[in-house]
VOVEXVO-163859 format. One line per field, with one value per residue (C-alpha): residue number from 1; residue in one letter; x, y, z. Coordinates in steps of 0.5 Angstrom, whole numbers. Each point is the difference from the previous one (the first is absolute). Example, Ala and Ser with C-alpha at 12.3 -4.5 7.8 and 13.67 -1.06 7.14 Angstrom:
// VOVEXVO-163859
numar (1 | 2) $
dogu (A | S) $
x (25 | 2) $
y (-9 | 7) $
z (16 | -2) $
***
This chain:
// VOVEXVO-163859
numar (1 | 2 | 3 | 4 | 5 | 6 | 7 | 8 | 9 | 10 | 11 | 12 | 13 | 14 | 15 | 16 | 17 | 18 | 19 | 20 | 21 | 22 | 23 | 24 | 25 | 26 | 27 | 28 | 29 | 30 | 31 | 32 | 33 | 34 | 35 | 36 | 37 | 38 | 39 | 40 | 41 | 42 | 43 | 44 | 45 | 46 | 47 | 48 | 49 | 50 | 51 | 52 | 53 | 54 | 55 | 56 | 57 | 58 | 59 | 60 | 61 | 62 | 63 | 64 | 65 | 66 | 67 | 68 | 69 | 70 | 71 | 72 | 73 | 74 | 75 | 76 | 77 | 78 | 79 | 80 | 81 | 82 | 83 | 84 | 85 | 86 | 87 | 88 | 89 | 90 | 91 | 92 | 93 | 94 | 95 | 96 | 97 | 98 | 99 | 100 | 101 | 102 | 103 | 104 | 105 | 106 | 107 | 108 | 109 | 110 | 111 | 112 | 113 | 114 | 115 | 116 | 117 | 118 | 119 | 120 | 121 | 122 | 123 | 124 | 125 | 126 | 127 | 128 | 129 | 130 | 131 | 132 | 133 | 134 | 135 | 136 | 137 | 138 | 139 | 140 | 141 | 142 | 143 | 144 | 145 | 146 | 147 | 148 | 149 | 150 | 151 | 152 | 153 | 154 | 155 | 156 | 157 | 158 | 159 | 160 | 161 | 162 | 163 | 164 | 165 | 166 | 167 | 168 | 169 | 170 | 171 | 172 | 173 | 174 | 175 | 176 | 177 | 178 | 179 | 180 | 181 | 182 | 183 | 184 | 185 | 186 | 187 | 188 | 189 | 190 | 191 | 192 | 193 | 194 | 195 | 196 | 197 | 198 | 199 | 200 | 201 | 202 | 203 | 204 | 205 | 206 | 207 | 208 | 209 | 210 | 211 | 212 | 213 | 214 | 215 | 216 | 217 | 218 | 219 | 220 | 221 | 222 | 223 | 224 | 225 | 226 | 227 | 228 | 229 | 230 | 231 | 232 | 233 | 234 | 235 | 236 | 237 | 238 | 239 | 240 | 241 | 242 | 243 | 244 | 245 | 246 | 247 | 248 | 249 | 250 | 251 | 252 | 253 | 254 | 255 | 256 | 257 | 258 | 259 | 260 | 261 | 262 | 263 | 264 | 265 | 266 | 267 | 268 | 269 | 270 | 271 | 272 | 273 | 274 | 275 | 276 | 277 | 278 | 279 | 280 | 281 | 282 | 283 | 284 | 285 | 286 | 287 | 288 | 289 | 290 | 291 | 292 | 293 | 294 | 295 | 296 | 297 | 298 | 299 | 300 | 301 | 302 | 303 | 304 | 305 | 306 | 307 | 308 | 309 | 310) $
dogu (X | X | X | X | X | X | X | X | X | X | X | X | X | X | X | X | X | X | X | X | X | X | X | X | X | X | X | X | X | X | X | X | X | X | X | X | X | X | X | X | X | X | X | X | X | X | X | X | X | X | X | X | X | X | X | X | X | X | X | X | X | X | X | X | X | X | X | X | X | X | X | X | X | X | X | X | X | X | X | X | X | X | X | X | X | X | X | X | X | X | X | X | X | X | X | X | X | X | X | X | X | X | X | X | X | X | X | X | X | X | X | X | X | X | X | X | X | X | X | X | X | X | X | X | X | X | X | X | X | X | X | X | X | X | X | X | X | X | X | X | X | X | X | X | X | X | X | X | X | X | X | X | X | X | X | X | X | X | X | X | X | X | X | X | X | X | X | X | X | X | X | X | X | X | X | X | X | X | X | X | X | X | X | X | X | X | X | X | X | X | X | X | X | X | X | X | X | X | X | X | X | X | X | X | X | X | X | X | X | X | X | X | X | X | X | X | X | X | X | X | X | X | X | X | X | X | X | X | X | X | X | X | X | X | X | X | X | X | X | X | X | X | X | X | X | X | X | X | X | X | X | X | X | X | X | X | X | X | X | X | X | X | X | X | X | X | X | X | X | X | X | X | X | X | X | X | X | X | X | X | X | X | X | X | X | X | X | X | X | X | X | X | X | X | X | X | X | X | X | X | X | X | X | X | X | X | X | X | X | X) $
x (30 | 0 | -7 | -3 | -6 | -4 | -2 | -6 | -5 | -5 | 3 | 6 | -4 | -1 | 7 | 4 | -5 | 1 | 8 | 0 | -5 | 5 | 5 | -2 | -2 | 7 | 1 | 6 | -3 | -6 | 1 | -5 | -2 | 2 | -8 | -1 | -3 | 2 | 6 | 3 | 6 | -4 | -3 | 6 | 4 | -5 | -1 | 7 | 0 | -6 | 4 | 8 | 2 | -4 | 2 | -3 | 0 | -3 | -2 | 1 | 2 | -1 | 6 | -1 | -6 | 6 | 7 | 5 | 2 | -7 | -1 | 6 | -1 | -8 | 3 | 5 | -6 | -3 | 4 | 4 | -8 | 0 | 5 | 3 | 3 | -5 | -2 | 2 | -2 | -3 | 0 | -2 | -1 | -8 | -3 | -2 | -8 | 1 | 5 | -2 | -8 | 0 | 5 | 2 | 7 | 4 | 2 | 6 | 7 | -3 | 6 | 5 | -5 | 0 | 8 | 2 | -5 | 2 | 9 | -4 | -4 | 5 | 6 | -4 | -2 | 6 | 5 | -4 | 1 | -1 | 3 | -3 | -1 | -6 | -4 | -5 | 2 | 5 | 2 | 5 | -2 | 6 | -4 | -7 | 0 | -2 | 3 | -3 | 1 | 0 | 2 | -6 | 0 | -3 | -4 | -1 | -7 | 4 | -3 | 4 | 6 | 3 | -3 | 3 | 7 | -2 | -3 | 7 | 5 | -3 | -6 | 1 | -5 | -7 | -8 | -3 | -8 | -2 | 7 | -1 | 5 | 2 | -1 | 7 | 4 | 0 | -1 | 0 | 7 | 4 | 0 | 0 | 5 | 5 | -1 | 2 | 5 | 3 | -1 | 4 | -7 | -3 | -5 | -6 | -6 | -6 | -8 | -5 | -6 | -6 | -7 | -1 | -6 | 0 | -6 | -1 | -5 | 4 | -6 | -2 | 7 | 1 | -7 | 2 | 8 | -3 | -5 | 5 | 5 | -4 | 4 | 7 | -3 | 3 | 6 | 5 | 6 | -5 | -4 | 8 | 4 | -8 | 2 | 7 | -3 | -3 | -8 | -5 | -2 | 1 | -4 | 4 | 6 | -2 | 1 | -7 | -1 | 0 | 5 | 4 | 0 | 1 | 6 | 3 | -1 | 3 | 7 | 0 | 0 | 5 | 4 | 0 | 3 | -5 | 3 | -7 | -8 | -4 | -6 | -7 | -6 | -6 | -7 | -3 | -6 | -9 | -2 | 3 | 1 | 3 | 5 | 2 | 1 | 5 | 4 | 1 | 1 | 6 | 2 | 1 | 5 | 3 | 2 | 2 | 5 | 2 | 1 | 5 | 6 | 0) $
y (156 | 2 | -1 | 2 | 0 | -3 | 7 | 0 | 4 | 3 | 6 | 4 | 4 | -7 | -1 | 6 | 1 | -8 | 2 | 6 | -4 | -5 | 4 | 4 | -7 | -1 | -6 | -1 | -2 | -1 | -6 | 1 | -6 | 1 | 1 | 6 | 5 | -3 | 2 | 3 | 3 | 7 | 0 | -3 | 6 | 5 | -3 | 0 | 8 | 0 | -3 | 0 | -7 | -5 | -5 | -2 | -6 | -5 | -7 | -1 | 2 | -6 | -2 | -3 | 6 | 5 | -1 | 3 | 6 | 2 | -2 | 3 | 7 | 0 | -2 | 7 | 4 | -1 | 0 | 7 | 2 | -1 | 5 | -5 | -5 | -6 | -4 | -7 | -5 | -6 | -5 | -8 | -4 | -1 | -6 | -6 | 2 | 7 | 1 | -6 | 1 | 8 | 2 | -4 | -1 | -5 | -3 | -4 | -1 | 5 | 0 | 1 | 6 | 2 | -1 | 5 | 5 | 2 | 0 | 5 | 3 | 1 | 2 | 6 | 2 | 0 | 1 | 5 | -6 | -7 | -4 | -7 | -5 | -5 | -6 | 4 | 6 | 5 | 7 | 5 | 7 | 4 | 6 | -1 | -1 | 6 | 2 | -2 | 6 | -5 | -7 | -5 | -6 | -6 | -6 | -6 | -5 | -6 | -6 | -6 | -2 | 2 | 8 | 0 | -1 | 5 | 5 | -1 | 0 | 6 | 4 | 4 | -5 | -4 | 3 | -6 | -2 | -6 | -2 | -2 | 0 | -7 | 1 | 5 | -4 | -7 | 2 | 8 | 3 | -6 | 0 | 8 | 1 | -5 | 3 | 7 | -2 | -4 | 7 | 4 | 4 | 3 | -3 | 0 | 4 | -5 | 4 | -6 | 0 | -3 | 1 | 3 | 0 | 2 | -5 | -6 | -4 | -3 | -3 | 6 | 3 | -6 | 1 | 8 | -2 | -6 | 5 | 5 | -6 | -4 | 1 | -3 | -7 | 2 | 1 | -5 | 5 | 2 | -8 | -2 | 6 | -1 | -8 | 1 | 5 | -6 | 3 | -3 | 8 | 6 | 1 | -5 | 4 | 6 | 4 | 0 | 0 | 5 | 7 | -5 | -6 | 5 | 3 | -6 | -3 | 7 | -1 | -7 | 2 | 5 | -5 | -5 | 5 | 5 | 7 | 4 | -3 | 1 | 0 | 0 | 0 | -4 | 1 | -4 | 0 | -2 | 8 | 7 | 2 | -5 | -1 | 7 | -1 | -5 | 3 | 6 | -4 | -4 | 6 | 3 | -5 | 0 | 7 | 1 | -6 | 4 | 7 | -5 | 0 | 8) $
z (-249 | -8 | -2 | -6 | -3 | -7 | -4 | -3 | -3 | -6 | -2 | 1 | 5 | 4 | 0 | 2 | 6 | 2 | 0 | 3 | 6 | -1 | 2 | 6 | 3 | 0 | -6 | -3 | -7 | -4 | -6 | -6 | -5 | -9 | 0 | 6 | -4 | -7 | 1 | 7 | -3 | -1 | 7 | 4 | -2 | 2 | 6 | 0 | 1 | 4 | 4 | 4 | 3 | -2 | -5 | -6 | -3 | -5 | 2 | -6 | -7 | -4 | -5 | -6 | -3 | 1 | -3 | 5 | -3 | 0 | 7 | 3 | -3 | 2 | 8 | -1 | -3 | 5 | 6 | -3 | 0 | 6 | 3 | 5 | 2 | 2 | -6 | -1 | -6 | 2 | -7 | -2 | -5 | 2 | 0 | -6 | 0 | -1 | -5 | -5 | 1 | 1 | -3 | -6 | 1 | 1 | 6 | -1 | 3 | 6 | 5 | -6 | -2 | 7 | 0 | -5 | 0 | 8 | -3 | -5 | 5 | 5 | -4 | -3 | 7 | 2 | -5 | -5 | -5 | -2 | -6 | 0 | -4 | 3 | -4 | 3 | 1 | -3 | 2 | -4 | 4 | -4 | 4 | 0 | 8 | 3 | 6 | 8 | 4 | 7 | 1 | -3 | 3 | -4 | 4 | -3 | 2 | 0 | 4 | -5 | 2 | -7 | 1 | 7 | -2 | -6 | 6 | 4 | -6 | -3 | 3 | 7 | 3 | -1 | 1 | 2 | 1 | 5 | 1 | 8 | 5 | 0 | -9 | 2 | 5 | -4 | -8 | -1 | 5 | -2 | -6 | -1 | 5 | -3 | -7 | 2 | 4 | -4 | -7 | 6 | 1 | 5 | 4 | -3 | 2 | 2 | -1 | 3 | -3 | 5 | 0 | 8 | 5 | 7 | 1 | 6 | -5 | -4 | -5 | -2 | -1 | -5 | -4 | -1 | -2 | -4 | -4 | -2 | -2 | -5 | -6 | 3 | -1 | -6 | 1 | 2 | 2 | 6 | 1 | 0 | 5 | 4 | 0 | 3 | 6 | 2 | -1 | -7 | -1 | 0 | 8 | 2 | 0 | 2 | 6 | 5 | 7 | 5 | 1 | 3 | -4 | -6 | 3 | 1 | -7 | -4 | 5 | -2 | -7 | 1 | 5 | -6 | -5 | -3 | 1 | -1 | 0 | -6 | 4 | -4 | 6 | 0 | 0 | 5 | 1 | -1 | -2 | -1 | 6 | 2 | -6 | 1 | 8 | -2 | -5 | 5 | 6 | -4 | -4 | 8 | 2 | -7 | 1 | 8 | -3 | -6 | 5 | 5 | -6 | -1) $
***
């Protein structure tokens, strides 16, 4: 089973000892939010050379502070920095309450926006150059596209409708966040599948993010998941995918239980289309001791499950 890991850390120190531990656990990937470090590109690439397979990507760049030009040369900077190939660009449009009240912008027309600029992103990674007239966005490259060394494959966080037939039409996959087994079988793979099918693209990669704990007590894991998950209230793209996985929070459609329970939820996952977990392990627990004691039991089970795939 693929199974990565969400990344993390303070400094640049932090995160390339965190890709490097990664690594040597046997997981396949580690996915690093926009604000990691205030900007991961710098420590995902010098994670990158400290390390030989792992993939590292982000979860995710948002699009509407960045045009896509200068979006997709920031990606081959870094993945040519990092000397292998390994790098994959995760992108999404944000959400209403972010871009409007902390950034200033506007937030109209998010899946037109969305649309047009993965076309652009997508083109530049692949072919070197863009020409594009959007009502959004607009790209005429004519050579300012710097040259990827390796195969960037781009991801889209796409949990509408809209976006999935975006994700499947013109991205190599989907990075999704608290979209659960039953949220793939009846809204996700459909719809994405489909749209690929019918763009004559390949099948699309699917990276499952969920909160994990291997945890019998099911109360405390919902406390801990819900105290790390205050700010998806918010958000409506995740109170919605939530919805349709039949939970009412992000605790309802995490993956608890014991190694056996958890094993089971993650192949269900994988049975209803995800090609790989994003797995982000939970804290469970009333004082220190016991959170790290939890963390380490899940992490263990995580990477025995990872070590199955080499």
């Amino acid at each position: 089973m693929r199974i990565g890991l969400t990344g993390g850390g303070s400094s640049v120190d932090s995160i390339v000892r965190q890709a490097k531990q990664a690594e040597e656990d046997g997981f396949a990937a580690l996915w690093y939010a926009s604000a990691v470090a205030g900007d991961p590109l710098v420590a995902m690439a010098l994670a990158g050379r400290a390390t030989s397979s792992i993939e590292l990507g982000t979860a995710v760049l948002q699009t509407y502070p960045c045009h896509p030009l200068l979006q997709a040369n920031r990606a081959v900077a870094a993945a040519n920095a990092m000397g292998r190939p390994g790098f994959a660009l995760g992108l999404g449009p944000s959400h209403r309450p972010v871009v409007e009240d902390v950034l200033g912008l506007s937030y109209d027309h998010p899946g037109r926006s969305t649309d047009e600029y993965v076309r652009i992103v997508a083109a530049l990674l692949r072919d070197g150059e863009a020409d594009f007239d959007g009502a959004d966005w607009s790209t005429h490259s004519a050579g300012r596209m710097a040259a990827a060394e390796h195969p960037i494959p781009v991801l889209l966080a796409a949990l509408s409708p809209r976006l999935l037939r975006i994700a499947g039409r013109h991205a190599d996959g989907v990075i999704l966040w608290l979209a659960s087994a039953a949220a793939l079988e009846g809204a996700i793979m459909p719809v994405l599948a489909g749209a690929a099918a019918e763009a004559g693209r390949p099948a699309p990669r699917v990276v499952a993010g969920l909160p994990i704990a291997v945890h019998e007590d099911r109360d405390e894991v919902r406390a801990a998941v819900a105290a790390t998950a205050t700010g998806y209230g918010a958000m409506s793209n995740f109170e919605r995918i939530i919805e349709t996985g039949g939970g009412s929070s992000a605790a309802d459609v995490a993956i608890v239980g014991d190694e056996q329970a958890v094993r089971d939820q993650l192949e269900r996952l994988i049975a209803a289309g995800a090609t790989e977990v994003w797995a982000q392990p939970v804290a469970v627990g009333a004082d220190r001791d016991r959170r790290r004691s939890s963390l380490q039991r899940t992490r263990a089970l995580l990477s025995a499950l990872a070590r199955q795939s080499d």
